[in-house]
C-alpha positions in Angstrom: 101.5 -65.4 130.0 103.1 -62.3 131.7 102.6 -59.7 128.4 105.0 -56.5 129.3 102.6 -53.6 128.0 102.7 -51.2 130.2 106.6 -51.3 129.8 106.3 -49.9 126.4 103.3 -47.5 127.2 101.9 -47.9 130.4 99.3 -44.1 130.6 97.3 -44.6 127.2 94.7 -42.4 126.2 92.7 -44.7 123.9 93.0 -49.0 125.0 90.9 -51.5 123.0 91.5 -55.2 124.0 89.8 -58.4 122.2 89.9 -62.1 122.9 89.1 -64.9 120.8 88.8 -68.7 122.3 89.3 -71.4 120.2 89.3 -75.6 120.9 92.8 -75.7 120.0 96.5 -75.8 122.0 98.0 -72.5 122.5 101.1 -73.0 120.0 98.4 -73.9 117.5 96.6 -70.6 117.6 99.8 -68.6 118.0 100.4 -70.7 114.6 97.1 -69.5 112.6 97.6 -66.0 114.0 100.8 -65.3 112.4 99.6 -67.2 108.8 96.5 -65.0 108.8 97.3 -62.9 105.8 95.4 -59.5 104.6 93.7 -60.9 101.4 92.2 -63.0 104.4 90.1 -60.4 106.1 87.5 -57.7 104.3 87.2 -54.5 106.1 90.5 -54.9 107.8 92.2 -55.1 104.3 90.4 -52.4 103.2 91.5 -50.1 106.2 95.3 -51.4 105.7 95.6 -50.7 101.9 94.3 -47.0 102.5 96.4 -46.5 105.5 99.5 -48.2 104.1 99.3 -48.1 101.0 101.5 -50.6 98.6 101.2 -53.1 101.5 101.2 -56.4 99.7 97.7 -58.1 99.9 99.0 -61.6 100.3 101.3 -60.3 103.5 100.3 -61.8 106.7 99.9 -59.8 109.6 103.0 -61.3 111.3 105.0 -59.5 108.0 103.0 -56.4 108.2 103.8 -55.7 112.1 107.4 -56.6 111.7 108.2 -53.7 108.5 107.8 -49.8 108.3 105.6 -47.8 109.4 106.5 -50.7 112.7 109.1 -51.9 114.9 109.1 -55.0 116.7 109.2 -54.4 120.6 109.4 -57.6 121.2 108.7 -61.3 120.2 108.1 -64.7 121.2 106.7 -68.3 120.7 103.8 -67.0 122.0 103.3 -62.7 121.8 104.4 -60.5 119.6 104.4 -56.8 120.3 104.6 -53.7 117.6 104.9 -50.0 117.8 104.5 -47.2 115.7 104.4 -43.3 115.7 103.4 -40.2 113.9 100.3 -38.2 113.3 98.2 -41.6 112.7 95.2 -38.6 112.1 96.4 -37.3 108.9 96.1 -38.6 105.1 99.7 -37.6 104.4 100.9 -41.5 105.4 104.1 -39.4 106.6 105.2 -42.1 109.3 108.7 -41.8 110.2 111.0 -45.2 110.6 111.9 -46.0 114.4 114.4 -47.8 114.0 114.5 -50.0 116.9 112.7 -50.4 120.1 114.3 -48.0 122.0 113.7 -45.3 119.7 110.2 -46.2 120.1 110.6 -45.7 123.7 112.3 -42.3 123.3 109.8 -41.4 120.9 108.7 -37.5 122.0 107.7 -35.6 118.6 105.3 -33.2 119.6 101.8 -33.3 118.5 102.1 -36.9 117.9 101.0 -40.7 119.2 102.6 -43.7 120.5 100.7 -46.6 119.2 101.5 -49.9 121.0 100.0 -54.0 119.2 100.0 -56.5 121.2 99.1 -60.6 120.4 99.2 -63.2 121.9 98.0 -66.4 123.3 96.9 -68.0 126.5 95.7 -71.6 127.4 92.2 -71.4 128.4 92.0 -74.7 129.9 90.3 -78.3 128.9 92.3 -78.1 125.5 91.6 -74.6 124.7 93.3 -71.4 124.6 92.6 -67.7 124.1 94.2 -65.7 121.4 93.9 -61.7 122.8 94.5 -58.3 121.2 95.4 -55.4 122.5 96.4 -51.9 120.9 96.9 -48.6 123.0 97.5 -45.3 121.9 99.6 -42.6 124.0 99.6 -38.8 122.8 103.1 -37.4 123.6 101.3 -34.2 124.4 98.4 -32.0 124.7 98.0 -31.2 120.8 98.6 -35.2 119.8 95.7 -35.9 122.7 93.5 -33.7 121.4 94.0 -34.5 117.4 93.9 -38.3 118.6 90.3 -37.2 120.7 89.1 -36.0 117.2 90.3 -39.3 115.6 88.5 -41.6 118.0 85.6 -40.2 117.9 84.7 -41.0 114.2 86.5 -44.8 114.1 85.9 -45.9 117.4 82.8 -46.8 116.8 84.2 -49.4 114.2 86.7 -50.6 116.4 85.1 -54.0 117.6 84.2 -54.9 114.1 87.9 -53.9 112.7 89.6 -55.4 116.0 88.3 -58.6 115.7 88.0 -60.1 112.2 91.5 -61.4 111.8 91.1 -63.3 115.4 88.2 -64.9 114.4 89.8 -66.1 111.0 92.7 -67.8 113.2 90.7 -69.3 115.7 88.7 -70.7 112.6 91.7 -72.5 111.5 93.1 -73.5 114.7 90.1 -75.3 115.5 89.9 -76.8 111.9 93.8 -77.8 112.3 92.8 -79.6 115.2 90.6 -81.7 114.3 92.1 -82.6 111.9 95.2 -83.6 114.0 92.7 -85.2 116.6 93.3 -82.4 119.0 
């Protein structure tokens, strides 16, 4: 699986990537991964409702990647990528709308980010496959590098826990799926 990533932002300042393997095909992990819904995870939900508030709690992450503050880059059977941009630092939760993915490419606001969500899955082999995360964040300048520098500093440290709850959750049901199916 050929995931075009650095086509949408290719120099990030801040990268996190995160894999979860399951015993399951790839089609269904992609499957879990999109039903996974907020209500489903705990700190993740918690971090969503502040950030966006009025988010529904019963929305699954496929819904929440695919409205306002996001636009979908682009989509498949098997990826999905998202982007948003603003001042991501401030409590104002001022994001603007991109419209569509080349506005998102065009994207130069100064003293702002580029944030770019990648899913998706990849066989792993002997009946298993990967489902992997990815999120990079590009400042359009000097000032949004150095706000986004501040930023990282106090939630990167929670980033492992934050970036992998919901994959864990799907490759939970995937493998449960599966057996059940005699996978």
């Amino acid at each position: 699986m050929h995931v075009r990533l650095d086509h949408w932002l290719a120099n990030p300042a801040v990268c996190t990537h995160h894999r979860r393997s399951a015993a399951a095909p790839p089609d269904a992990l992609w499957r879990a991964a999109r039903d996974v819904r907020l209500n489903d995870t705990h700190v993740l939900k918690r971090l969503v409702r502040w950030r966006l508030p009025g988010t529904p709690p019963d929305a699954t992450f496929a819904e929440i990647f695919a409205r306002h503050p996001f636009v979908v880059l682009e989509e498949g059977d098997d990826h999905s990528l998202s982007g948003l941009c603003g001042r991501i630092w401030t409590l104002a939760r001022d994001y603007p709308v991109i419209e569509s993915p080349e506005a998102f490419a065009a994207w130069d606001e100064p003293g702002t980010v580029r944030v770019l969500l990648g899913h998706w899955v990849e066989p792993d082999g002997d009946g298993r496959s990967e489902l992997v995360s990815e999120a990079r964040v590009q400042p359009v300048d000097r000032r949004g590098a150095l706000r986004l520098r501040v930023l990282w500093a106090v939630i990167g440290q929670f980033e492992r826990l934050i970036g992998t709850e919901a994959l864990a959750i799907a490759a939970r049901r995937a493998e449960s799926a599966a057996l059940e199916a005699g996978q």
